[in-house]
Each structure stands twice: as C-alpha cells, then as structure tokens.
C-alpha positions as CSV (number, residue, x, y, z in Angstrom):
1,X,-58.9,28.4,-109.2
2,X,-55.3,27.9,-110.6
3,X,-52.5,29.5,-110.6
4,X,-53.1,31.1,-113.8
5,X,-56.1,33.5,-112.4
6,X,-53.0,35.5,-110.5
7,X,-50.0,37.0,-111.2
8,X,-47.2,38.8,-109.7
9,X,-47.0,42.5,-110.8
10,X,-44.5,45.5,-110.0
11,X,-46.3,47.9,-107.5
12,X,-45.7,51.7,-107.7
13,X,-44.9,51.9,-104.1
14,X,-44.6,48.3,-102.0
15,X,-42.7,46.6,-104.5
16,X,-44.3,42.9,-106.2
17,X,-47.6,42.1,-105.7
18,X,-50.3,39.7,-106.7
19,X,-53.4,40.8,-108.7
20,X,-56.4,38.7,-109.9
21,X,-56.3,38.3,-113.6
22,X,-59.6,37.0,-113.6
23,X,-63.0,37.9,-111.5
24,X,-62.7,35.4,-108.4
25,X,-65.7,34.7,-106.1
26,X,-65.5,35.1,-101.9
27,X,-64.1,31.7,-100.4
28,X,-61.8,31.1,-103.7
29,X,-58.6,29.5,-102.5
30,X,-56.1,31.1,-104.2
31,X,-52.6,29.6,-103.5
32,X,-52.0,26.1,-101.5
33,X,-48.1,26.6,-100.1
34,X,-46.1,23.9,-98.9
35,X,-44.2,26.1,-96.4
36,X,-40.4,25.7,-96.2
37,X,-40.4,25.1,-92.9
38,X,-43.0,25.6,-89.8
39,X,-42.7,24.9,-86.1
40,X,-45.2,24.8,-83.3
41,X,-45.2,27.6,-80.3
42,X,-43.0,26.3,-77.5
43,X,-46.3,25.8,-75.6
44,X,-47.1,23.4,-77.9
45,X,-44.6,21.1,-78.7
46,X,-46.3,18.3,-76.7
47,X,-49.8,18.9,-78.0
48,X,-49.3,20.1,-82.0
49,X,-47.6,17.7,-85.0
50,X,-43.9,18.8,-85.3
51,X,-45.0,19.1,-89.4
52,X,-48.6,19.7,-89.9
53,X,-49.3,21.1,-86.4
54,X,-52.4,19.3,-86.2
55,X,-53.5,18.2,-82.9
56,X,-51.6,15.1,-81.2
57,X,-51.8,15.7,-77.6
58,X,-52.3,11.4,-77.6
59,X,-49.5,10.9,-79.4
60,X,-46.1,9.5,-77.6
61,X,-43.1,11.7,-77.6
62,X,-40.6,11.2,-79.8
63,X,-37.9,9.0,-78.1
64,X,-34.7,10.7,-79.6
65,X,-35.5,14.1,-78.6
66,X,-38.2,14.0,-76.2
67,X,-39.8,17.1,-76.6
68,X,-41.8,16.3,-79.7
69,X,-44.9,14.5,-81.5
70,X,-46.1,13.5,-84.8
71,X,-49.2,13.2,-85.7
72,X,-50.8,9.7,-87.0
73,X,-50.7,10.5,-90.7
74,X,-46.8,12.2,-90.6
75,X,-45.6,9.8,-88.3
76,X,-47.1,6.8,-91.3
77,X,-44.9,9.2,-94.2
78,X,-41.4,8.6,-94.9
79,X,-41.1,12.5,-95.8
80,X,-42.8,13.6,-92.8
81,X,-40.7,12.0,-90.5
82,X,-37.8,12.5,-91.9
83,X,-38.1,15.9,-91.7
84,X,-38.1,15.6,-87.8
85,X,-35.2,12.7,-88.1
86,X,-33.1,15.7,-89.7
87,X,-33.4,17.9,-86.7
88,X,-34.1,15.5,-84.2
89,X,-30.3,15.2,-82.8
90,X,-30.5,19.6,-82.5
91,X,-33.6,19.6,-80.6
92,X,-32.3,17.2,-77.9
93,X,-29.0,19.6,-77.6
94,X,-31.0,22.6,-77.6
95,X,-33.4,21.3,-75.0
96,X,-30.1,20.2,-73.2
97,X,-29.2,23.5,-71.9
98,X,-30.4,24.7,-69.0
99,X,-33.5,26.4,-69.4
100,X,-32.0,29.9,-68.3
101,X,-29.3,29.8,-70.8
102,X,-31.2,29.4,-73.9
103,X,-33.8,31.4,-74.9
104,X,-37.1,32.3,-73.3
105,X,-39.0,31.0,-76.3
106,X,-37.3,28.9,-78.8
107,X,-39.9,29.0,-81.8
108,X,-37.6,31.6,-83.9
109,X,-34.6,29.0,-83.4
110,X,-36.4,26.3,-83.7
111,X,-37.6,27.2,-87.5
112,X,-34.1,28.6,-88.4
113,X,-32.5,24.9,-87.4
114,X,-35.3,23.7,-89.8
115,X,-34.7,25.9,-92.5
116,X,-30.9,25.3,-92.5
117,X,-31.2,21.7,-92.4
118,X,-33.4,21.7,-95.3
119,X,-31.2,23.9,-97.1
120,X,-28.6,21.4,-96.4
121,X,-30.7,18.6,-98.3
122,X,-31.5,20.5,-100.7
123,X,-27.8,20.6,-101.8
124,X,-27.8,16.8,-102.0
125,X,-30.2,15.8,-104.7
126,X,-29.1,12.2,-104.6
127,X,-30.6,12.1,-101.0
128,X,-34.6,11.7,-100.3
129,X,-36.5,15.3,-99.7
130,X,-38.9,16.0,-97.7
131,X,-41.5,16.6,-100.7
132,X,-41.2,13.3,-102.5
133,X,-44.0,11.8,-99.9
134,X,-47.1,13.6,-100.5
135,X,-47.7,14.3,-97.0
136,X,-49.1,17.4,-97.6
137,X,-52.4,15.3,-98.8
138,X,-54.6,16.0,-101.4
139,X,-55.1,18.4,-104.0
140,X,-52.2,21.0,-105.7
141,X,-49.6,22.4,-103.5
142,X,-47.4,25.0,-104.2
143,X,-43.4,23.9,-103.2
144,X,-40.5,26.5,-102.2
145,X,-37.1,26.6,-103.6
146,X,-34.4,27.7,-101.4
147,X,-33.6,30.1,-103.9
148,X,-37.1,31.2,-103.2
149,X,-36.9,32.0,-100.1
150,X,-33.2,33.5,-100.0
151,X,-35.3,36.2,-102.7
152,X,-37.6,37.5,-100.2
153,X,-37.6,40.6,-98.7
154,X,-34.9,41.6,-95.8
155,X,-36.3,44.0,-93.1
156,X,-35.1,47.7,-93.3
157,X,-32.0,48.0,-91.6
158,X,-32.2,49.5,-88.1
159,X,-35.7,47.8,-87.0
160,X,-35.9,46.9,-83.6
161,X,-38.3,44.9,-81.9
162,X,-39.2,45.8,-78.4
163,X,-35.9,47.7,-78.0
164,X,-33.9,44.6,-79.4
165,X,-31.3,45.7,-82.0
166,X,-33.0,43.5,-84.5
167,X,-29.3,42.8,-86.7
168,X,-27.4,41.8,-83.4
169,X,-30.6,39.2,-82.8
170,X,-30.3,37.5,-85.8
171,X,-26.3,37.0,-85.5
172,X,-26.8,35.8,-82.4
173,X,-29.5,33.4,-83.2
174,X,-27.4,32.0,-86.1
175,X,-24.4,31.5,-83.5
176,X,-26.6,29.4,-81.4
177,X,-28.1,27.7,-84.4
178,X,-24.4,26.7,-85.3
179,X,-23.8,25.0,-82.1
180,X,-26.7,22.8,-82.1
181,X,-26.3,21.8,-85.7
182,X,-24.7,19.0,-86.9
183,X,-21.1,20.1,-88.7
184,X,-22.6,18.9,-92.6
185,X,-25.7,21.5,-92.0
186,X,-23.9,24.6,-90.4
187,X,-23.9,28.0,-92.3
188,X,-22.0,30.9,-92.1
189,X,-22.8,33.0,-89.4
190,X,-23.8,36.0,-91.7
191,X,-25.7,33.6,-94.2
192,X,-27.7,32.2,-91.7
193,X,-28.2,35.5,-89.9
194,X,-29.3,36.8,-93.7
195,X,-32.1,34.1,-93.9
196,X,-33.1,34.6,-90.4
197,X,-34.2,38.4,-91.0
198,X,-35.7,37.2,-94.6
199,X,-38.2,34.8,-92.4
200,X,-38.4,37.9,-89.5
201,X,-39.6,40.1,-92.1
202,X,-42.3,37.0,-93.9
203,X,-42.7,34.5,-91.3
204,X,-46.8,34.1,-90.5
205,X,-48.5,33.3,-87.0
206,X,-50.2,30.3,-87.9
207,X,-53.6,29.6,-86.2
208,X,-56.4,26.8,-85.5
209,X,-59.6,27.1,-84.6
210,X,-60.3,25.7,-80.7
211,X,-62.5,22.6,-81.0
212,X,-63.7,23.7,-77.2
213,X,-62.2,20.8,-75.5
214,X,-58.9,21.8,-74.8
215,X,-57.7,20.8,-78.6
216,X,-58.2,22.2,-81.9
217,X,-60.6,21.5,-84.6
218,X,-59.2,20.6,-87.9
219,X,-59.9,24.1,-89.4
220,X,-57.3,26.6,-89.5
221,X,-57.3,30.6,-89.7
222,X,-55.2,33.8,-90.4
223,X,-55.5,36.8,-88.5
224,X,-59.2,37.8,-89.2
225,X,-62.6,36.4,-89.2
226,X,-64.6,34.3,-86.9
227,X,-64.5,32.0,-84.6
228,X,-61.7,31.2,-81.2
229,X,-58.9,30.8,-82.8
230,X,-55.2,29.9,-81.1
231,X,-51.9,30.8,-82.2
232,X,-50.4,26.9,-82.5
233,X,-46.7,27.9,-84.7
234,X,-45.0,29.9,-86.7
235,X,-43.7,29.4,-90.5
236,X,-42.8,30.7,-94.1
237,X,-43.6,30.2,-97.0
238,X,-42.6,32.1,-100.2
239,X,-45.7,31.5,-102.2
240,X,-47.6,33.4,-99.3
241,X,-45.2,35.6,-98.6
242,X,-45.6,37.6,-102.3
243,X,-48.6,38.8,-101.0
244,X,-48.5,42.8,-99.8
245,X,-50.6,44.2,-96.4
246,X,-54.0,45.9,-96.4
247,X,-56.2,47.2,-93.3
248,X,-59.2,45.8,-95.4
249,X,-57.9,42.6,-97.1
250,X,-59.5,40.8,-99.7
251,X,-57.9,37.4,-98.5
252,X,-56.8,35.5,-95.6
253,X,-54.7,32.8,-94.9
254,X,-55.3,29.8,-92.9
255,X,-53.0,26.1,-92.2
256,X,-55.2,22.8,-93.6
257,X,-55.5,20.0,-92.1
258,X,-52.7,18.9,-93.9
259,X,-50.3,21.6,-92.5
260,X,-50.6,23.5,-95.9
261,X,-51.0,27.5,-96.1
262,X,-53.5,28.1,-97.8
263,X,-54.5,31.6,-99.1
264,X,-58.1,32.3,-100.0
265,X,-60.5,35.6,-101.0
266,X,-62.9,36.7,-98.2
267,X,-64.9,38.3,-100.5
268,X,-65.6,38.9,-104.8
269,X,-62.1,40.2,-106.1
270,X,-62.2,42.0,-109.6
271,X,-60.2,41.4,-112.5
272,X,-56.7,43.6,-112.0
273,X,-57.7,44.0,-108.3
274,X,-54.1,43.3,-106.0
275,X,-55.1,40.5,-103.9
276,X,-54.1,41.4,-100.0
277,X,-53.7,40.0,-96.8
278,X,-53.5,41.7,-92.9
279,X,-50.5,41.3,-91.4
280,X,-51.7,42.0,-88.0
281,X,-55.2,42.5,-86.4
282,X,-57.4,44.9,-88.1
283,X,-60.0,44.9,-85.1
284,X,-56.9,46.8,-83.2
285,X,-57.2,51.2,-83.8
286,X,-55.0,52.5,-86.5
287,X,-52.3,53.8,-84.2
288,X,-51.4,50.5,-82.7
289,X,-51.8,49.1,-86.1
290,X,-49.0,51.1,-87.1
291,X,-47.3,50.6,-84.1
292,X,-46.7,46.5,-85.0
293,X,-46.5,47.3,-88.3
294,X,-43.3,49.1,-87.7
295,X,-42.6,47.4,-85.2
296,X,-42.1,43.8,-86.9
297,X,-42.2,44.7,-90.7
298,X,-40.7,48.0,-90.8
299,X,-43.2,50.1,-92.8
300,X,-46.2,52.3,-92.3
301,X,-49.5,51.3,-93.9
302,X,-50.8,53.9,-96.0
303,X,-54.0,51.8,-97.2
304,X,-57.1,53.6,-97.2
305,X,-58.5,52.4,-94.4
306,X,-55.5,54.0,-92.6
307,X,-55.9,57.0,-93.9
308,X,-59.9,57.7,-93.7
309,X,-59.5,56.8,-89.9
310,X,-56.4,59.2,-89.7
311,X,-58.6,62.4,-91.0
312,X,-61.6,61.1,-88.7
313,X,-58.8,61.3,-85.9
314,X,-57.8,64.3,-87.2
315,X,-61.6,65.8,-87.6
316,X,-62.7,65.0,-84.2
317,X,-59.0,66.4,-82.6
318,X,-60.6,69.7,-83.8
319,X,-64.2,69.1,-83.1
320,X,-63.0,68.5,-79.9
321,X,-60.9,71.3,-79.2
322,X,-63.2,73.6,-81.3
323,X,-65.6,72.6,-78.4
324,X,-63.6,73.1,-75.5
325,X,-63.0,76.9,-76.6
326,X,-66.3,77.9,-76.9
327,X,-67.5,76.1,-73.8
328,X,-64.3,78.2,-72.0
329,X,-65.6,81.7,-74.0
330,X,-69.2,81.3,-72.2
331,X,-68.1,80.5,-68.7
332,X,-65.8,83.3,-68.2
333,X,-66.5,86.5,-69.8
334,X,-62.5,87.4,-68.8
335,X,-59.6,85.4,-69.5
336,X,-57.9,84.5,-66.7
337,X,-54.0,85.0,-66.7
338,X,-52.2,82.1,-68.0
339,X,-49.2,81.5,-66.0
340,X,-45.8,79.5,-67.2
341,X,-46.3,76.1,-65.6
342,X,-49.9,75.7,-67.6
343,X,-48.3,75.5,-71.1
344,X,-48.5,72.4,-72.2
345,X,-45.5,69.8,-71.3
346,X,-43.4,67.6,-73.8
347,X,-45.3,64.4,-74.2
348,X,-42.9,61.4,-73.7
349,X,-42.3,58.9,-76.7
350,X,-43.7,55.8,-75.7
351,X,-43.3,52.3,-77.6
C-alpha cells in the first residue's frame, strides 16, 4: 500500500475526505503518521514512554523532571530524547504546583506544552528536529507540518463538554501553558487557545492491547475490535486526522510499537469507496453515540447505520404503543375518565 492508493476528496456534506483509488484488501495499512505530538494519560506517566508510549514501568525516572520515563530505544535516540529535553524544564513547573491548583488531569496541557514547543523548533531550522533520528523505526512514516495542523478543523463554536464552556477552556489552558513555558516558546494566548481547540476537535484516544500482567503487549488498537485494550495517551496527528466518522467503519487506527499511528482497513474497501474511521465506540446504542458525538466533535452522525437503527427505534416506539392500546381496548369495555394529573409530564433534558 502507498500513499498513492488514496486521496483526499471534497465531500457533499462533512467536508475532505479520503477515498481508496484502488481495491484495498482487509488488514491493508493505509497511512503510517508520525503524530505531532502525543502524551501518556496522567496514570501513566510512570509506566508508558514519554514518546512512543510503549511500556517502561522498569525504566528510571527522568532526573530533571521526575515524573517521566523513556523507553530503551527513545531514551538510545538523539530525537527522541530531545523531544522530552524540550519540555522537560515545563513538566517539573507544572508538577510543582500543588496538586489542587492545577488541573485534575493534565494530559490536554500536557500535549499543548508539546505542541507549542515543537512549533517553536520548527521556526528554527538551523536547530536539530525531532524527526531527523528515525526513531519512529522502520518502514514509511508520514510527518506533520505545523502548517498542517494549524489547517485542521476548529470545533463549532458554542460546544461544551460536560457543561464546560468549551472556548473559555481553551483560553484558559493556553494561560497556564504560558506560565510553564519557557519565554522563547510562549504563544499568544489566542493562538495557542486556536491550536488547542484544532487538537480538541482531532486529537485520538490512543490504546494498547493488555499483555495480562499488569503491562501492555506491544500491539496497539483504535476504538474497535478485539482484544482488552487500555487507554495509555492521547495525540494528533494530521495525516489521521483527514479521515471522516462512520458507525460501521472500514478502518481503524492503532499506535505501533514504534509510537506511530497507524491507520489500516478492517475489511475489503472498493475502488472510490471513502475510507472511515469511529470516533467513539460503536458497541455503545445510537443515542449515546450521538450523545459523545456532539458532545466532543460537535456533529450528529447521519451514517447509515445511524439511521436504520433510528427507524427500528422508531418502528418499535409504535409497535409498542400500538400494543398497549389494544391490550387497554380488551380489558375495559369503557373508558375510564382521564383526569388532569395523568397527562403526560415534560420529560427533563438530560446530558
């Protein structure tokens, strides 16, 4: 598979999107992405690679910051560990304040202090990237561009998360990001709120498959298929992100061994077929489906999947009813008189 058998296409109604230009078998990968940044859950920070997120509970902490590992491989690559050198100086002022006054989980700060010190060294070419060492192993790997990034979709405006004004969060996070960078990386507060709600709306929950003893195995997985698989960090990646959202997908995602996202099809794709992914758990009923899908990407699925379960909904609301009525006609040859307080009451909005 190259990059060749897909390209990017104007939908009719969910903008860009990536179709097959060739037939492509089931298990095809179909895009290797060296994400522009990815972090590990706060829980863990002590167990997962700062960089790949591959297991290292034996590694040592790092000594700067102490709050971090690297794995074997990263920790031997000049690229890998400079990308924790960069943000090594914020992590030990973040984890500095008191545990009350910074926020209950970090992750989302912790990958927009990545991201805005990469942007920083992206500005100076004369310095060493982070992608010169082939850390990401073997094989072709698709590399972001700021620029990429910065193009990705924003979330509507208005979307809220849990009852969280969505727009204040994201100023406030790139306040907090501010004070913990070093002067050379800050950002405007409004640029770096900007690029926080571009990764809101197409950061991925990255996943490993439990090796049953407490760590991981080396595999990785998206948000389908088999397997006991733990949510181990969180990250973006452009050349992932072009991908739109189907009930029924035709791909997954998973992170390598490497700590590369790789995208591939879960089952034969046909030539001019839109190549899809799940944004959230399709084993979940349409309604809460819908729910996150608002929710976090601001948007209700109309896929068909979505739709034939919302007429089965809909059929069985009236079989149901339909039912009731003629079981109520048979046991009581009289109406009884319906008084005021049985009509039916104002269902409250829940979230």
């Amino acid at each position: 598979m190259s990059i060749s058998d897909i390209e990017v296409l104007d939908t009719d109604d969910r903008g860009r999107g990536v179709f097959a230009t060739h037939a492509i078998g089931a298990g095809t990968t179909i895009v290797r992405g060296i994400p522009a940044a990815c972090v590990p859950k706060d829980d863990r920070l002590r167990t997962h690679c700062s960089v790949c997120l591959a297991p290292a509970a034996d590694r040592p902490l790092c000594s700067g910051c102490g709050h971090v590992v690297l794995c074997a491989r990263c920790a031997k690559s000049d690229g890998a560990r400079l990308i924790h050198d960069d943000e090594c100086a914020s992590l030990r002022s973040l984890f500095a304040v008191p545990a009350k006054e910074r926020p209950a989980d970090t992750c989302s700060l912790r990958l927009l202090l990545r991201l805005l010190l990469w942007r920083w060294r992206c500005s100076r070419p004369e310095l060493p990237q982070y992608v010169e060492d082939e850390w990401w192993g073997d094989g072709d790997a698709c590399g972001d561009e700021l620029d990429d990034v910065m193009a990705l979709c924003e979330p509507p405006e208005g979307l809220a998360d849990g009852g969280v004004d969505c727009d204040a969060a994201f100023w406030d996070m790139a306040a907090q990001a501010r004070y913990h960078l070093p002067a050379h990386a800050r950002l405007s507060r409004g640029l770096a709120a900007e690029l926080m709600a571009r990764v809101y709306a197409n950061g991925l929950c990255l996943y490993r498959e439990d090796g049953g003893d407490g760590g991981d195995g080396g595999g990785g997985g998206g948000r389908g298929g088999g397997g006991v698989r733990r949510e181990v960090g969180w990250g973006v990646s452009a050349s992932v992100a072009m991908f739109n959202h189907r009930c029924a997908p035709n791909a997954d995602w998973s992170i390598d061994a490497d700590g590369c996202i790789v995208v591939r099809s879960v089952r034969p794709v046909r030539r001019g077929e839109e190549l899809c992914l799940c944004y959230v758990d399709n084993a979940l009923p349409r309604r809460e489906r819908q729910a996150r899908l608002r929710e976090h990407f601001g948007f209700e699925c109309q896929c068909e999947v979505c739709r034939a379960e919302e007429e089965e909904e809909t059929v069985g609301t009236a079989g149901r009813a339909s039912g009731k009525h003629a079981r109520s006609e048979a046991a009581a040859p009289a109406p009884a008189k319906r008084h005021a307080s049985s009509a039916p009451r104002a269902r409250k909005k829940t979230k």
